[in-house]
Backbone as CSV, one residue per row, in Angstrom:
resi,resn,N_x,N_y,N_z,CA_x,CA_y,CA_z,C_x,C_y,C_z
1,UNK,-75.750,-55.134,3.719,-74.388,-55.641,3.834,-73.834,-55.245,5.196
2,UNK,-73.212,-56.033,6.011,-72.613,-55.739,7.295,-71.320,-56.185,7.126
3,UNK,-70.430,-55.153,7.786,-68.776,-56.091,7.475,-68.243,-56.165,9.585
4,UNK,-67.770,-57.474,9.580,-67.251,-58.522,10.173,-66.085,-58.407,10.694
5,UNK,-64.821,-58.275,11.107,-63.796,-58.360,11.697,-63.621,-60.395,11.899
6,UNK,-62.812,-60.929,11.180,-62.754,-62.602,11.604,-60.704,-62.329,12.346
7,UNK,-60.831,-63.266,13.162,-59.806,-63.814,13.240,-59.319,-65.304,12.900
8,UNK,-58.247,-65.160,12.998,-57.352,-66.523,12.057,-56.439,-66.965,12.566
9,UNK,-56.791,-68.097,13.335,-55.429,-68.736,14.281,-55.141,-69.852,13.783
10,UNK,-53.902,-69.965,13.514,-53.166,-71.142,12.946,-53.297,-72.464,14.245
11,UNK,-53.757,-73.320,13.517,-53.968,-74.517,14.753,-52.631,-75.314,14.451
12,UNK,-52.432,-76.260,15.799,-51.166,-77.010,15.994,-50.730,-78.162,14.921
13,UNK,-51.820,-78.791,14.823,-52.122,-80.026,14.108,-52.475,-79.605,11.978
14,UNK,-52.437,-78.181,12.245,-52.634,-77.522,10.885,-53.783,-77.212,10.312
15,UNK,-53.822,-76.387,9.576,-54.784,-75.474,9.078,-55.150,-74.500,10.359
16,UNK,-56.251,-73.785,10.061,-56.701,-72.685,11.158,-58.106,-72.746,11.599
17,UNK,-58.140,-72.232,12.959,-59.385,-71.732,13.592,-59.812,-69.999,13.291
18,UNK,-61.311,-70.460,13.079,-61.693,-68.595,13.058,-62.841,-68.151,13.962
19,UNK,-62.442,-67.324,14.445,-63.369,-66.887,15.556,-63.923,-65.676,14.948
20,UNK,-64.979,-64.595,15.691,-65.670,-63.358,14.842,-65.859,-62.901,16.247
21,UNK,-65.025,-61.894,16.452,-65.112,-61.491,18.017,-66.456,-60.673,17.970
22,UNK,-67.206,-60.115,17.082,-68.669,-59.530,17.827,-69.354,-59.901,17.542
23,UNK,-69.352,-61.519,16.977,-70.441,-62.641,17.725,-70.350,-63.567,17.789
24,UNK,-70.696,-63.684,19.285,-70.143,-64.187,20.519,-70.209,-65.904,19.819
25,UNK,-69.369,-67.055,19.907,-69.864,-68.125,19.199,-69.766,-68.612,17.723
26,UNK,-69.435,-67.215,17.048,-69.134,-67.666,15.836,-67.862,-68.416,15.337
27,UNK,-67.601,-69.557,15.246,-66.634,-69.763,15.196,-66.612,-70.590,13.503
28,UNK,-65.764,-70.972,12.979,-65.203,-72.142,11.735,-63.897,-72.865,11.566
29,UNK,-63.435,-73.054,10.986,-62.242,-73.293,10.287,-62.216,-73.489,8.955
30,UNK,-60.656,-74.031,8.861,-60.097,-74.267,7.194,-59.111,-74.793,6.963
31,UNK,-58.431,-74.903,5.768,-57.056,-75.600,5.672,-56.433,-74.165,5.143
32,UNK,-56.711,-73.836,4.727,-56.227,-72.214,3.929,-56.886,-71.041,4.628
33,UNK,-56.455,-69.699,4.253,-56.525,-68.728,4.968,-57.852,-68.016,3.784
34,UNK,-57.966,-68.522,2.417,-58.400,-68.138,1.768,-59.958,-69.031,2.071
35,UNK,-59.797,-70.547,2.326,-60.773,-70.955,2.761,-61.627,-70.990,3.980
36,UNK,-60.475,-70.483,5.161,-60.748,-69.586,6.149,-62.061,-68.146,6.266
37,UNK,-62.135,-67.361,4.818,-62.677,-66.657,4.631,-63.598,-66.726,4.392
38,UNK,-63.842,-67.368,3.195,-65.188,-68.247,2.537,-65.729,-69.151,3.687
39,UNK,-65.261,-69.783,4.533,-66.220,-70.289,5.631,-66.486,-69.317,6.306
40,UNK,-65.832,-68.340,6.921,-66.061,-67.207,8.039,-67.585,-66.102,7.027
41,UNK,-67.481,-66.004,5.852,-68.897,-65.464,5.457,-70.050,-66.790,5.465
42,UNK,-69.868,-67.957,4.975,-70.899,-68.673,5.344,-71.132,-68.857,6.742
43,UNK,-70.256,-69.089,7.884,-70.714,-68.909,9.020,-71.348,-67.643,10.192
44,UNK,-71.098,-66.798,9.021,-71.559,-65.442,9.833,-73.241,-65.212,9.442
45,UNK,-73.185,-65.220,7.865,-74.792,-65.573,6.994,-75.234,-66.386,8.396
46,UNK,-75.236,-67.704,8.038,-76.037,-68.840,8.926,-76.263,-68.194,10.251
47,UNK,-74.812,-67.136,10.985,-75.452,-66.854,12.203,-76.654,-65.702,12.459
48,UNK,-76.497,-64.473,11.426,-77.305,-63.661,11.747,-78.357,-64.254,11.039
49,UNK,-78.990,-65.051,10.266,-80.293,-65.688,10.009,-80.643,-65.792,11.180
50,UNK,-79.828,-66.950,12.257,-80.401,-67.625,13.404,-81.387,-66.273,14.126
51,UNK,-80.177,-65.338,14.334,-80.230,-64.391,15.252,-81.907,-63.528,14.816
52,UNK,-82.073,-63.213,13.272,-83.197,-63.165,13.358,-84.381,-63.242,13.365
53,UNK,-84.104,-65.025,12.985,-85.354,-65.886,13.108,-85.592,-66.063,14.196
54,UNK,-84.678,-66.168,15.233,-84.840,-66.026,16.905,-85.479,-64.868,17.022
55,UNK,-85.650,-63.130,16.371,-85.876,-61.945,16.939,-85.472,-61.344,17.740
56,UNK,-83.876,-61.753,17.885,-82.887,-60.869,18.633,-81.891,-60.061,17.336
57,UNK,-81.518,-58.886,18.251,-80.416,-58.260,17.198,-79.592,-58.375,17.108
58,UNK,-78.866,-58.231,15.774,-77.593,-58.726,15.128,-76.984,-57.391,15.200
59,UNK,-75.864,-58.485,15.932,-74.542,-57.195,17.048,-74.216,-56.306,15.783
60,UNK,-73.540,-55.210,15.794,-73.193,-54.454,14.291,-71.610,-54.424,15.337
61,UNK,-70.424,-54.485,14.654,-68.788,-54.238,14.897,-68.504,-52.595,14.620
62,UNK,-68.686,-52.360,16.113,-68.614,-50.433,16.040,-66.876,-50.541,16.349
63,UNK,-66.162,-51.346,16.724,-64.817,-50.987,16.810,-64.316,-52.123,16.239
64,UNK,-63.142,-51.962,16.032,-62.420,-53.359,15.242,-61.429,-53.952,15.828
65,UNK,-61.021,-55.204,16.150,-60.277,-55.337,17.784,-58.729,-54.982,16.855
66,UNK,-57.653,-55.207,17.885,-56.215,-54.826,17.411,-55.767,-55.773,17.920
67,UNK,-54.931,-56.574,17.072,-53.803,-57.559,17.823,-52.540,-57.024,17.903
68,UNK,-51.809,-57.251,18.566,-50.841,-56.764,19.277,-49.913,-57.467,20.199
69,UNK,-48.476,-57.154,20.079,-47.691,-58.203,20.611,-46.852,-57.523,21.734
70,UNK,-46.775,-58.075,22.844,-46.187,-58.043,24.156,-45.381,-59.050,24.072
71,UNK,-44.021,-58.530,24.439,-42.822,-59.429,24.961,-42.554,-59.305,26.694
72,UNK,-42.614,-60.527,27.315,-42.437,-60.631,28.356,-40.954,-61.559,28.817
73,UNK,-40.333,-61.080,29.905,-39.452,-62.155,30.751,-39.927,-63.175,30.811
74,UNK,-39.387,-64.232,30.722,-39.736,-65.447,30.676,-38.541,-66.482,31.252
């Protein structure tokens, strides 16, 4: 079992994009945040297969990123 860090960006046009910041490319979407999830584990599965049917190693998430909000002049 390996655990993942996904992010979840609300797209313009609706529903969301998900990215997996420690690997590199992983990306999905969804209409829900819940279906957001359930794609972000099927797309992570499918990626580390690739990764080791290719025989490269599958990145492990030693830190977990932080989002964080900056207010600027504008």
């Amino acid at each position: 079992m390996r655990t993942y860090s996904i992010v979840v960006d609300p797209d313009p046009e609706g529903g969301f994009t998900v990215t997996v910041p420690s690997l590199l490319g992983c990306i999905t979407q969804g209409e829900t945040v819940e279906e957001c999830v359930v794609n972000a584990q099927e797309a992570i599965a499918l990626y580390i297969e690739d990764l080791v049917a290719s025989g490269e190693p599958v990145p492990e998430e030693t830190a977990h990123p932080q989002v964080l909000q900056v207010t600027v002049a504008a």
